[in-house]
C-alpha positions as CSV (number, residue, x, y, z in Angstrom):
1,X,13.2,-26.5,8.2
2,X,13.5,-23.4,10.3
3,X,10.3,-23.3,12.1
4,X,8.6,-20.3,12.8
5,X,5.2,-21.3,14.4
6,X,4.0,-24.8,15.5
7,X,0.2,-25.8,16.5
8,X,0.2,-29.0,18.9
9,X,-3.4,-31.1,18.7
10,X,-5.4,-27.9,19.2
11,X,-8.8,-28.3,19.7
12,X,-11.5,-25.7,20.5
13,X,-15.3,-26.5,22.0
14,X,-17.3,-23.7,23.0
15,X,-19.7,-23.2,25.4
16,X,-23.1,-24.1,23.7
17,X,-21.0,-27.6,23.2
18,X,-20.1,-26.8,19.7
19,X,-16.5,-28.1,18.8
20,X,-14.9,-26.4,16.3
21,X,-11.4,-27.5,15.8
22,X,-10.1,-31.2,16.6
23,X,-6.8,-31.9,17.6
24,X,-5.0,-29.2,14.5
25,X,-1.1,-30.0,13.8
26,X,0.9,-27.5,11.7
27,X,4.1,-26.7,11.5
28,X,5.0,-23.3,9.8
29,X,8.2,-23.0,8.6
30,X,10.1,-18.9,8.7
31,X,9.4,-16.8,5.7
32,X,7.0,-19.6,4.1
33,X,3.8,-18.0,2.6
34,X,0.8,-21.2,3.6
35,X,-2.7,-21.4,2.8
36,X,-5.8,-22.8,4.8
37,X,-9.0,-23.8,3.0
38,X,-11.8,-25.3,3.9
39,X,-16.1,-25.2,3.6
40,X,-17.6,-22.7,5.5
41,X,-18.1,-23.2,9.4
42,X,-15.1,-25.6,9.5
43,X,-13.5,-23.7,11.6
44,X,-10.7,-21.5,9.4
45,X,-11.3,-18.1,11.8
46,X,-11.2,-19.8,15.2
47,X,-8.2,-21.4,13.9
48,X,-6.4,-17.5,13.0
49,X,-7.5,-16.4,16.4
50,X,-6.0,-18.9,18.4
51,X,-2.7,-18.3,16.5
52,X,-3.1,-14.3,16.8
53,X,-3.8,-15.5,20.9
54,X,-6.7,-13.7,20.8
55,X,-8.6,-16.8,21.8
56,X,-7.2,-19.7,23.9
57,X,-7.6,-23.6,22.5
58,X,-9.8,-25.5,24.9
59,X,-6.6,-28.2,24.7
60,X,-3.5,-28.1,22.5
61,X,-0.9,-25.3,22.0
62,X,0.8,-23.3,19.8
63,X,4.7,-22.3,20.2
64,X,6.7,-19.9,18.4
65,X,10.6,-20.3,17.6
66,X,10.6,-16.6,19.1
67,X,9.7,-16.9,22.4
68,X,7.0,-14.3,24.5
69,X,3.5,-13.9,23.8
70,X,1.9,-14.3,20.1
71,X,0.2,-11.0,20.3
72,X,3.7,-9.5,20.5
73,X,5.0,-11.2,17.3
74,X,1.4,-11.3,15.0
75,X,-0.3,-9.0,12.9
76,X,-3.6,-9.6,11.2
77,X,-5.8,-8.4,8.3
78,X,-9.6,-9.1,8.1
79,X,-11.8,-9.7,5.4
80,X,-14.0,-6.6,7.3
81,X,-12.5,-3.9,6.2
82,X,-10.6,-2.9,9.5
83,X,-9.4,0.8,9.0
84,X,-9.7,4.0,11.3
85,X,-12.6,6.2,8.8
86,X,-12.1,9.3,11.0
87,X,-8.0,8.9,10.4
88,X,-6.3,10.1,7.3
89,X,-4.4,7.1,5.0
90,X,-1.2,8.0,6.3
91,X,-2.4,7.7,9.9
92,X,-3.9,4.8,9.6
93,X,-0.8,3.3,8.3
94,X,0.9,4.7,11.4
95,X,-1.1,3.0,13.4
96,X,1.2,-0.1,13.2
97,X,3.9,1.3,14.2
98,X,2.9,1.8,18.3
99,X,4.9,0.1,20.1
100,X,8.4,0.0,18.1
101,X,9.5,3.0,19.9
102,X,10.9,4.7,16.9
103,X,12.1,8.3,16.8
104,X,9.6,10.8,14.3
105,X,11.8,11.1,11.6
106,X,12.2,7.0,11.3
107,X,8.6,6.4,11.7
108,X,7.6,8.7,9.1
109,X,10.1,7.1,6.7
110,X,8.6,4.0,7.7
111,X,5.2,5.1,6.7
112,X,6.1,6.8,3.6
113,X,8.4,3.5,3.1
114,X,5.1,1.1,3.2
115,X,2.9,3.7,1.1
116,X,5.0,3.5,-2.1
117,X,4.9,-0.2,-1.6
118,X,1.4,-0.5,-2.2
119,X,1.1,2.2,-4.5
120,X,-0.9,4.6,-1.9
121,X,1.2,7.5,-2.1
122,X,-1.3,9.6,-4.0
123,X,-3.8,9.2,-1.6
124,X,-1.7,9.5,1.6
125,X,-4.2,12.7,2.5
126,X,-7.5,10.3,2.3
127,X,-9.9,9.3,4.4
128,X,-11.1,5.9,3.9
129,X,-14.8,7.2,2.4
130,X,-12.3,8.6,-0.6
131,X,-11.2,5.0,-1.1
132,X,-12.3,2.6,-3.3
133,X,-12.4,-1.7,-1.3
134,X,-9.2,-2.4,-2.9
135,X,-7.9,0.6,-1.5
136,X,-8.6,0.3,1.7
137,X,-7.3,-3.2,2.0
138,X,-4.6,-2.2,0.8
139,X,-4.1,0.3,3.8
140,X,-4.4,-2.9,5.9
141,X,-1.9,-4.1,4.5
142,X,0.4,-1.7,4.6
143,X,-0.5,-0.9,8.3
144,X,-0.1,-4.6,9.0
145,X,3.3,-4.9,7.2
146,X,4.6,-1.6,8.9
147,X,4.4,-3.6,12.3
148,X,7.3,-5.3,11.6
149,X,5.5,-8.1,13.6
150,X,7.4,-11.6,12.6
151,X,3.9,-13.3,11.2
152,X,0.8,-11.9,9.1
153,X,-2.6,-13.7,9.8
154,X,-4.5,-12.9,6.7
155,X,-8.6,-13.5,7.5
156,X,-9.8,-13.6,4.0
157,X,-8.9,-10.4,3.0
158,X,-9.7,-10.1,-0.5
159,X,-13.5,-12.0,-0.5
160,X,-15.5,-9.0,-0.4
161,X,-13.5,-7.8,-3.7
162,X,-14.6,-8.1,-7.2
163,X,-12.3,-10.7,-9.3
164,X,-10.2,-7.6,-11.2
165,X,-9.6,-6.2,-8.0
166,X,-8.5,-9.7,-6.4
167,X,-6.6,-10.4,-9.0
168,X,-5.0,-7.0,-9.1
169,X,-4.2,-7.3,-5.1
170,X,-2.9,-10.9,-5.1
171,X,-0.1,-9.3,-7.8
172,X,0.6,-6.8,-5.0
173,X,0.5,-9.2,-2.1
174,X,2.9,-11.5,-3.3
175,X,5.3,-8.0,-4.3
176,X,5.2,-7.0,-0.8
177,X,5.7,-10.7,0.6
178,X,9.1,-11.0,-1.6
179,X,10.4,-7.5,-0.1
180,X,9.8,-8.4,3.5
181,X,9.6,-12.4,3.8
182,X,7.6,-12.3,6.5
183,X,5.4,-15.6,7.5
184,X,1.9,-15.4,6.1
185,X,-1.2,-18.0,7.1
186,X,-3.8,-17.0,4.9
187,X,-7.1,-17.7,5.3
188,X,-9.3,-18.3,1.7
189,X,-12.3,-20.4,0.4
190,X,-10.6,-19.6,-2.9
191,X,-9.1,-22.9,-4.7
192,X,-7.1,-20.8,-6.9
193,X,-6.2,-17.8,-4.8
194,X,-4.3,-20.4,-2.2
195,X,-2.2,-22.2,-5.2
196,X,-1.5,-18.6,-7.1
197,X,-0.3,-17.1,-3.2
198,X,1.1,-20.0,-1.1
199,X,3.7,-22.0,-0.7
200,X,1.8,-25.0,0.9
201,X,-2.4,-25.1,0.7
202,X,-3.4,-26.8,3.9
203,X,-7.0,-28.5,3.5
204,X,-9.4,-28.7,6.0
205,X,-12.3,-31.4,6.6
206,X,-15.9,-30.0,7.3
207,X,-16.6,-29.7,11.1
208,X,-14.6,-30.1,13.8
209,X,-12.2,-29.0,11.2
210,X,-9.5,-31.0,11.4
211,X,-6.3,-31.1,9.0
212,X,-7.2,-33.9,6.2
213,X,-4.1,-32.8,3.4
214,X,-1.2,-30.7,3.0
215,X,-0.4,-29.4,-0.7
216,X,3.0,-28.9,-1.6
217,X,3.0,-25.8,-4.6
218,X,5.7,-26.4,-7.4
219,X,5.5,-22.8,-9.0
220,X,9.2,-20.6,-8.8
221,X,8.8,-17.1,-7.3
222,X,8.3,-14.6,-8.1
223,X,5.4,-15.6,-9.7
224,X,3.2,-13.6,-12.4
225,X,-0.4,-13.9,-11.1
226,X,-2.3,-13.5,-14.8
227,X,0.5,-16.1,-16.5
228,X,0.1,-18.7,-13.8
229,X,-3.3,-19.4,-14.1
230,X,-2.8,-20.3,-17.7
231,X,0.0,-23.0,-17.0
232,X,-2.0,-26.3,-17.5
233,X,0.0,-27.5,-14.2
234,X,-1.6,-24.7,-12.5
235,X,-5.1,-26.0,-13.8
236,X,-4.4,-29.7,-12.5
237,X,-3.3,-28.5,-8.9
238,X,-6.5,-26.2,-8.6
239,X,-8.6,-29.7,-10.0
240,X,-6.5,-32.1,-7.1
241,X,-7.3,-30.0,-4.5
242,X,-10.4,-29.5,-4.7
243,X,-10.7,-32.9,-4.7
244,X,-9.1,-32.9,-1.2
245,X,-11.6,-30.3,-0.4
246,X,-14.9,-33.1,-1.6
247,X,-12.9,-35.8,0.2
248,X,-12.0,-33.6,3.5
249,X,-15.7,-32.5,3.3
250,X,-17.1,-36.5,3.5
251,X,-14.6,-37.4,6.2
């Protein structure tokens, strides 16, 4: 496997004596596309912010194959919808880019590049207020993607959305994932979202969240997101693990 990110035993306790994580192993192999579930509180979002490096683990580590600081190989999408509203669509986008020290012409074909890939052309002009929740995730995404950062830390981006709209952006995701490759840790209470997205579902006990099973997913990519969820094999891996998810919250 050619590892992209590794997390050695970390644990996190914070001040008021509350520990959140205990002792977390992963391994995240380059280009994979995992999922982390879990029941709320167990610790999902410390997790993503120790691996974004914008907290610290109270013991353990995390290494990347890369080298330097995570910061400066991460990008990150919230479920909040995390957008500039005084900045026009196309600006927003933009945003990513700092820090890549491309020339003007090559940064605006790099804007106009991630735009057409999720289907925000149109509405390049926009202000956020002129979007619809879909939409403006979407701009996350494309502003996260434009980064050309080597990882994606997804925060449950799609759990404010109704289920069309989910369904509609999981289809889009998994279009953008296949043009870039990049590694994706993505963050869900969704069963079926993580096994019609990832690679690999990762399932968290209750906490201190600790890792109680790793998923293997069988489906061939690229994958049709409506089609899937009628395979019957599709059905029996949502059913096994959220049986992980009953047995990971009694541990």
């Amino acid at each position: 496997m050619d590892r992209e990110m590794i997390v050695d035993a970390v644990s996190k306790r914070f001040e008021d004596g509350t520990t959140a994580l205990d002792g977390v192993s992963l391994e995240f192999a380059r280009g994979e596309f995992a999922a982390i579930v879990g029941p709320s509180g167990c610790g999902k979002t410390t997790l993503l912010r120790i691996l974004a490096g914008l907290e610290e683990p109270t013991s353990g580590h995390v290494e990347l194959a890369a080298g330097g600081g995570r910061r400066d190989h991460m990008a990150m999408v919230f479920q909040e919808q995390s957008i500039y509203p005084w900045m026009r669509v196309r600006e927003n986008v933009a945003v990513g880019l700092h820090g890549l020290g491309l020339a003007l012409a090559a940064a605006r074909a790099k804007v106009e590049e991630q735009l057409d890939l999720v289907g925000l052309r149109a509405f390049a002009g926009a202000f956020p207020h002129q979007l619809s929740g879909g939409m403006k995730q979407r701009v996350s995404i494309a502003r996260a993607f434009a980064s050309e950062r080597r990882v994606l830390l997804m925060d449950e981006p799609f759990a404010a959305l109704d289920e069309q709209t989910k369904i509609g952006l999981h289809g889009e995701l998994l279009r953008i994932w296949e043009h870039t490759r990049k590694t994706v840790v993505f963050i869900t209470h969704g069963i079926e979202e993580s096994v019609v997205l990832a690679d690999r579902v990762y399932v968290m006990t209750g906490r201190p969240g600790r890792i109680h099973a790793r998923v293997d997913v069988p489906f061939s990519r690229p994958r049709d997101v409506v089609a899937l969820r009628g395979d019957p094999e599709f059905g029996r891996l949502v059913v096994h693990v959220w049986g992980l998810l009953r047995e990971g919250m009694a541990a």
